[in-house]
N, CA and C of each residue as an Amber inpcrd file, in Angstrom:
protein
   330
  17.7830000 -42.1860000 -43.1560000  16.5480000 -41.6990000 -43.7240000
  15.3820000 -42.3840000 -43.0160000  14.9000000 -43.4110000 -43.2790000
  14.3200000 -44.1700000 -42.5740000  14.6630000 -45.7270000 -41.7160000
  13.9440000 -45.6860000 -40.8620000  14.7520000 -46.8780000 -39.9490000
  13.9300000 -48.0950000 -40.3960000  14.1450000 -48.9870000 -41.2000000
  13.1850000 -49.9280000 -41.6770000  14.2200000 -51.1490000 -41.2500000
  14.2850000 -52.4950000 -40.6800000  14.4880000 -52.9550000 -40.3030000
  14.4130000 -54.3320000 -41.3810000  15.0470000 -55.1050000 -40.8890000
  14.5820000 -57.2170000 -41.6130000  12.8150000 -57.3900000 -41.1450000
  12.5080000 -57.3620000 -40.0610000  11.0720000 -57.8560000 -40.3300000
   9.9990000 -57.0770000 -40.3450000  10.4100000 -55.2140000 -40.7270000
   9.7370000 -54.6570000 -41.6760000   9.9370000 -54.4790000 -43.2110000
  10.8780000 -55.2060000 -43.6880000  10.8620000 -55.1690000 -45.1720000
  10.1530000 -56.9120000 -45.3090000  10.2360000 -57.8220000 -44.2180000
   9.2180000 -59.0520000 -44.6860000   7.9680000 -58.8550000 -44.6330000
   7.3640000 -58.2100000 -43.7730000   5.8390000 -57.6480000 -43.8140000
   5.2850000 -57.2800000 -44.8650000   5.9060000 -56.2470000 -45.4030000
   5.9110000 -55.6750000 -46.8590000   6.1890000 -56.7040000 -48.0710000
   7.2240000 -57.5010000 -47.6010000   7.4700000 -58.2210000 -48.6930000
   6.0260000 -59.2470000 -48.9190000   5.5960000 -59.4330000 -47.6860000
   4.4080000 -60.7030000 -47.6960000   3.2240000 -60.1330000 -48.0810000
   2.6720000 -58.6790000 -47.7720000   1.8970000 -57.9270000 -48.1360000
   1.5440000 -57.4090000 -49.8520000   3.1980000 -57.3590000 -50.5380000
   3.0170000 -56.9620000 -51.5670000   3.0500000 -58.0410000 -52.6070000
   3.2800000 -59.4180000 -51.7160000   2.8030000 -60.4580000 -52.5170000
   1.7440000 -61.0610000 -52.3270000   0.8640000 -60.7290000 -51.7920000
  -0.5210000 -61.0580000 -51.3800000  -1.6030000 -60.3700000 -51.9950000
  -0.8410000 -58.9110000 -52.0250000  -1.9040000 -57.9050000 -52.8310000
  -1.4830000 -57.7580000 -54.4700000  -0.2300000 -57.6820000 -55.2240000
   0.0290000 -58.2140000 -56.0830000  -0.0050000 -59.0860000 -57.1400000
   0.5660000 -60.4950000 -56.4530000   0.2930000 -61.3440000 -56.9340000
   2.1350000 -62.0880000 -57.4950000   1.6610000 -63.6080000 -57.4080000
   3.3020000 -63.9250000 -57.8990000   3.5670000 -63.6220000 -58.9290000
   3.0250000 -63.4630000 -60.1230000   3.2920000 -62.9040000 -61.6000000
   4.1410000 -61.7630000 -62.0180000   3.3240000 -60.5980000 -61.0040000
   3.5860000 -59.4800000 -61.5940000   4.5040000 -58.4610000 -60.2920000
   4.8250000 -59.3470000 -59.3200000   5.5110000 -58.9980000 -58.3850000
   7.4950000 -58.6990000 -58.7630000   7.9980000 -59.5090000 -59.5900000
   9.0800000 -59.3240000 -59.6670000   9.4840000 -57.8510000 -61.0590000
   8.1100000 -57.8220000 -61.6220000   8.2250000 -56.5090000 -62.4100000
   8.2190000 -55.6180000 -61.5300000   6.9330000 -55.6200000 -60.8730000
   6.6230000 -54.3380000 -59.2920000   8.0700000 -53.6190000 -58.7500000
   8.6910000 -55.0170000 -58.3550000  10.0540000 -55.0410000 -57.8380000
  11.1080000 -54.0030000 -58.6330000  11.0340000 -54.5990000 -59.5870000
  12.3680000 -54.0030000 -60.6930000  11.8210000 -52.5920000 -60.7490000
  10.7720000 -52.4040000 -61.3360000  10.1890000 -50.7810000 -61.5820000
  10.3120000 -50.0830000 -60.0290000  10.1000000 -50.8070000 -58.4700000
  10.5140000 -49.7070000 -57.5450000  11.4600000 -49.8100000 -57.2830000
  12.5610000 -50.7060000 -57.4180000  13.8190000 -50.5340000 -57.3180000
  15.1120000 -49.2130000 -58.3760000  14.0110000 -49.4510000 -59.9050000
  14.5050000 -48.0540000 -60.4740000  14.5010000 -46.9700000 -59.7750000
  13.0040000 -46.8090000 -59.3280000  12.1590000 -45.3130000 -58.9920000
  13.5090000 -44.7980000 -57.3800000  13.8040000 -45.9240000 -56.7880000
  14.4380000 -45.5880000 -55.8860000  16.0340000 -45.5060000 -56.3160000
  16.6620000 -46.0630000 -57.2820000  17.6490000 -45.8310000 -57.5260000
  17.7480000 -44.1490000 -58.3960000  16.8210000 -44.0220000 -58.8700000
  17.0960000 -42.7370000 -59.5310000  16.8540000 -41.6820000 -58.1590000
  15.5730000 -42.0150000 -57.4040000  15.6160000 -40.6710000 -56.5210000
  17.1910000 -41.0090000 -55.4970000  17.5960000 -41.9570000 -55.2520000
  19.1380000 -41.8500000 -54.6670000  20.2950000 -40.7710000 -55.2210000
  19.9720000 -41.3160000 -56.5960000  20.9770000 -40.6440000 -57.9660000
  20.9250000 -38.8910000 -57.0900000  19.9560000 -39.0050000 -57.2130000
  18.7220000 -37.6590000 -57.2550000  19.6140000 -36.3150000 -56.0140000
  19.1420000 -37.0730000 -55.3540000  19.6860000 -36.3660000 -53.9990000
  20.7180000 -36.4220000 -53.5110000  21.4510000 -37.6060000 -54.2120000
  23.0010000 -37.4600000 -54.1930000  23.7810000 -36.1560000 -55.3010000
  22.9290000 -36.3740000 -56.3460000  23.2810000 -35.2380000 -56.7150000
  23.0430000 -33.8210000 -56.5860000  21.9620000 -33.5750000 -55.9890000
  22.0580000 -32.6690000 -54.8130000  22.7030000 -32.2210000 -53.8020000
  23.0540000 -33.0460000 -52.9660000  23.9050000 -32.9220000 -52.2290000
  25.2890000 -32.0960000 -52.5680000  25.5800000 -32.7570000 -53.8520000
  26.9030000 -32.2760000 -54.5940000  26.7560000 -31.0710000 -54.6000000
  25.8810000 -30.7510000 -55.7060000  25.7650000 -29.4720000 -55.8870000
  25.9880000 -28.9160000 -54.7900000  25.0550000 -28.7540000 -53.9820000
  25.2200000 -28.1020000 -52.4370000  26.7530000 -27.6530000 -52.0580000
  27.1290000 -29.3670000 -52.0330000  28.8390000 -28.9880000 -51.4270000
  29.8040000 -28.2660000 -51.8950000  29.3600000 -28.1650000 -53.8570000
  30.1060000 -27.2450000 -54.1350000  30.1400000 -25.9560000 -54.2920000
  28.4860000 -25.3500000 -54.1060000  28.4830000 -24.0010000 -53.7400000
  29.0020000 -23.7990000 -52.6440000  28.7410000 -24.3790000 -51.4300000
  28.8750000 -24.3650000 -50.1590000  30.5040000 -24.0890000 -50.4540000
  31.5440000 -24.7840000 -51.1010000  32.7360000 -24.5740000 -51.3320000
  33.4350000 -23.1230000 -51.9710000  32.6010000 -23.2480000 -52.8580000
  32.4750000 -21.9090000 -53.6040000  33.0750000 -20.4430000 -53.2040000
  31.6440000 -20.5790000 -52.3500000  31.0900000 -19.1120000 -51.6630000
  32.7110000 -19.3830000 -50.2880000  32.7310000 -20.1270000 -49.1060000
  33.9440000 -20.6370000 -48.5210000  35.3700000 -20.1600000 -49.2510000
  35.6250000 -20.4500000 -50.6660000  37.0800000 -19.7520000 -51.3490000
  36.9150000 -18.6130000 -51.6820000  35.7400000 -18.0190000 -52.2080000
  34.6650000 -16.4970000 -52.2390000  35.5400000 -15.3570000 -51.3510000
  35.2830000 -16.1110000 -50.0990000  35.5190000 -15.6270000 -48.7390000
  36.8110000 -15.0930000 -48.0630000  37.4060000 -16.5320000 -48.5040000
  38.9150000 -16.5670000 -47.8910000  39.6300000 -15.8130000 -49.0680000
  39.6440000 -15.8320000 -50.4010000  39.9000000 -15.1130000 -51.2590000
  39.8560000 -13.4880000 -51.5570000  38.5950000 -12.6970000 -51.2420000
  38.3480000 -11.7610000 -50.1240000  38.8050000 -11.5420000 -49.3310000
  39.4120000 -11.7300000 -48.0150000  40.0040000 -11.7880000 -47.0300000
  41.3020000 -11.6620000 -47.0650000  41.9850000 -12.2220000 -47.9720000
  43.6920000 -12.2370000 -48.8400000  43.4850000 -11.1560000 -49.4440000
  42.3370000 -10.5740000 -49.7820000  42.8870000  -9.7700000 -51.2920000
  43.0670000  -8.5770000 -50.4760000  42.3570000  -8.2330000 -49.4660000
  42.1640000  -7.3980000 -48.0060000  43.9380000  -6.8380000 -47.4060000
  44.4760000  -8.3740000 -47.6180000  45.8480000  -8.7950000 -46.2760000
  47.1500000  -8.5540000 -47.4450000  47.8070000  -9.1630000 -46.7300000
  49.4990000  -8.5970000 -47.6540000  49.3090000  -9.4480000 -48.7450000
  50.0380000  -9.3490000 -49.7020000  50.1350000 -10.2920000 -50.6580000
  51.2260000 -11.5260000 -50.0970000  50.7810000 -12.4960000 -51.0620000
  51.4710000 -13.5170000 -50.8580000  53.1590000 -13.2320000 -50.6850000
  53.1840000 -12.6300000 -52.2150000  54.9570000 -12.1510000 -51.7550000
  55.6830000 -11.7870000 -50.7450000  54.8730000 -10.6650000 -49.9260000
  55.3450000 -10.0240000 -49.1840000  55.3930000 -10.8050000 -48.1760000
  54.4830000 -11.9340000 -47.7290000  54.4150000 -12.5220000 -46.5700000
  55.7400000 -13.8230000 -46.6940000  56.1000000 -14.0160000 -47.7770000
  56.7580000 -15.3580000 -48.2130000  58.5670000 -14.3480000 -48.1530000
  58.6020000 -12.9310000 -48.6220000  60.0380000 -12.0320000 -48.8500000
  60.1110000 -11.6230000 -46.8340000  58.8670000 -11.9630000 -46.2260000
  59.0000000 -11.3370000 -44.4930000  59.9050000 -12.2880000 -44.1010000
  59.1010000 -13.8340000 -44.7530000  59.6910000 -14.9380000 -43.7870000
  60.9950000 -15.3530000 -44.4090000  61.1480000 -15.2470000 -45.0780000
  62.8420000 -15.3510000 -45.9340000  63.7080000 -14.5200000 -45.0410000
  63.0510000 -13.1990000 -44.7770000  63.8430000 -12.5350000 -44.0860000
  64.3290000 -12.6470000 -42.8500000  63.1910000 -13.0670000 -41.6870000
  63.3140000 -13.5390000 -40.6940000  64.3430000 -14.8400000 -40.5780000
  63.6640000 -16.0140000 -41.5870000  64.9250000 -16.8820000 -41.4560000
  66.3930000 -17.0220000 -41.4940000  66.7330000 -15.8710000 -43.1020000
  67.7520000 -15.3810000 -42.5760000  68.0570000 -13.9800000 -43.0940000
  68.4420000 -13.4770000 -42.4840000  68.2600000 -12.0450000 -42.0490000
  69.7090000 -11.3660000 -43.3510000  70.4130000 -12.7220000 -43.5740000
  71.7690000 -12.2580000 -44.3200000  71.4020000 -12.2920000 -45.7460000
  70.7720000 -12.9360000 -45.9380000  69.7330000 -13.1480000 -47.8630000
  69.2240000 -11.9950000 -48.3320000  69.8460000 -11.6670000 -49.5500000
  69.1780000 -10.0850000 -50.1380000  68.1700000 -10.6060000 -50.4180000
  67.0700000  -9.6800000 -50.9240000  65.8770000  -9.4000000 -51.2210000
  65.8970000  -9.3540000 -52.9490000  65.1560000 -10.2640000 -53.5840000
  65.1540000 -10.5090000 -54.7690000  64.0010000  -8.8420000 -55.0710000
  63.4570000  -8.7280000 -54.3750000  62.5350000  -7.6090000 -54.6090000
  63.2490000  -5.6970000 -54.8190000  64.7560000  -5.8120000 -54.9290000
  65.4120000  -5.0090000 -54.1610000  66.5870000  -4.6950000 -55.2990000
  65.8740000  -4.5650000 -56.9450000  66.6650000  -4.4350000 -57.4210000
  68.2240000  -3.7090000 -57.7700000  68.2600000  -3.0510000 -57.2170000
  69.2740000  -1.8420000 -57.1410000  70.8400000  -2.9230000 -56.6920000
  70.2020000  -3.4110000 -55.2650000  70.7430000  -4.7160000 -54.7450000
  71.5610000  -5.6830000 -55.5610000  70.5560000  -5.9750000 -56.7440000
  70.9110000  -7.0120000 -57.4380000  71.8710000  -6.5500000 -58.4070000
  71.6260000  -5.3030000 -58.8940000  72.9310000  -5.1050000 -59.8300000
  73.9660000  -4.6980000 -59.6260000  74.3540000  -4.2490000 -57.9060000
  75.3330000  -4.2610000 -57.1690000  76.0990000  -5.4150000 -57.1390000
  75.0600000  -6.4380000 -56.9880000  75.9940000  -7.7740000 -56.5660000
  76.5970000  -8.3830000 -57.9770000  75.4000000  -8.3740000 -59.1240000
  76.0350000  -8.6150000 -60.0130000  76.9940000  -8.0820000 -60.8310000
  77.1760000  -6.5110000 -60.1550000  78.4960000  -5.9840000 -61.4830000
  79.8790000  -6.0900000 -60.0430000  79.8420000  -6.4350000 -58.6470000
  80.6880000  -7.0270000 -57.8090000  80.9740000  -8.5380000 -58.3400000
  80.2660000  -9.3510000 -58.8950000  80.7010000 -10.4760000 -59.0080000
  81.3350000 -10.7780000 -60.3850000  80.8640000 -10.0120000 -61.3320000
  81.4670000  -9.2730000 -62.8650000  83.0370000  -9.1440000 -62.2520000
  83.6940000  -8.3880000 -61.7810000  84.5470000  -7.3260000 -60.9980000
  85.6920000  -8.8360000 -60.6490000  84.7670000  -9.5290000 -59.6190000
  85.7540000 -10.6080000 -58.8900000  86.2580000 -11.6900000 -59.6730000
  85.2320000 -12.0820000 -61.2190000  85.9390000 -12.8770000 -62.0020000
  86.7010000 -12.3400000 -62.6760000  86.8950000 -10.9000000 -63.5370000
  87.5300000 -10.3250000 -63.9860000  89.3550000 -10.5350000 -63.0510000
  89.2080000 -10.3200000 -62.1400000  90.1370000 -10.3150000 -61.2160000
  91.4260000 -11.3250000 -60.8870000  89.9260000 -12.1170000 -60.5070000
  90.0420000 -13.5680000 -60.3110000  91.3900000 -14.7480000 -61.2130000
């Protein structure tokens, strides 16, 4: 923010005890040390805010963009598939009650 240095905060310091006074200097102190701790508060909390619209609008986006593209499923039942190519498809019911009245069948058997 600003570049204030050690022997520009003694200048000031010698200045505002000169024009001041020793009395009423360590109140001076405390009251601008509030004024600056709150505008810190201040703009830090600003900032926030910021980051979380800024975040916001960013998942807004990408959220949009998905809702656009395949669904999650489909992209998660592709790569199942690809990996392995021998894994039925939970999506594929017909499938499933094949296998399950075959596996009915083999304990019966069994």
């Amino acid at each position: 923010m600003f570049d204030i240095g050690f022997w520009e905060l003694t200048v000031i310091g010698v200045v505002a005890l000169l024009v001041i006074g020793p009395e009423r200097l360590p109140r001076v102190a405390r009251t601008a040390g509030l004024w600056v701790g709150r505008a810190r508060r201040f703009v830090s909390s600003v900032k926030a805010d910021i980051d979380r619209e800024l975040a916001a609008d960013e998942l807004k986006k990408t959220l949009a963009r998905h809702a656009e593209s395949e669904s999650l499923y489909e992209i998660i039942e592709d790569t199942k598939q690809s990996i392995n190519p021998s894994a039925e498809s939970p999506s594929d019911p017909q499938k499933k009650a094949n296998t399950a009245v075959s596996d009915q069948s083999h304990d019966a058997n069994g």
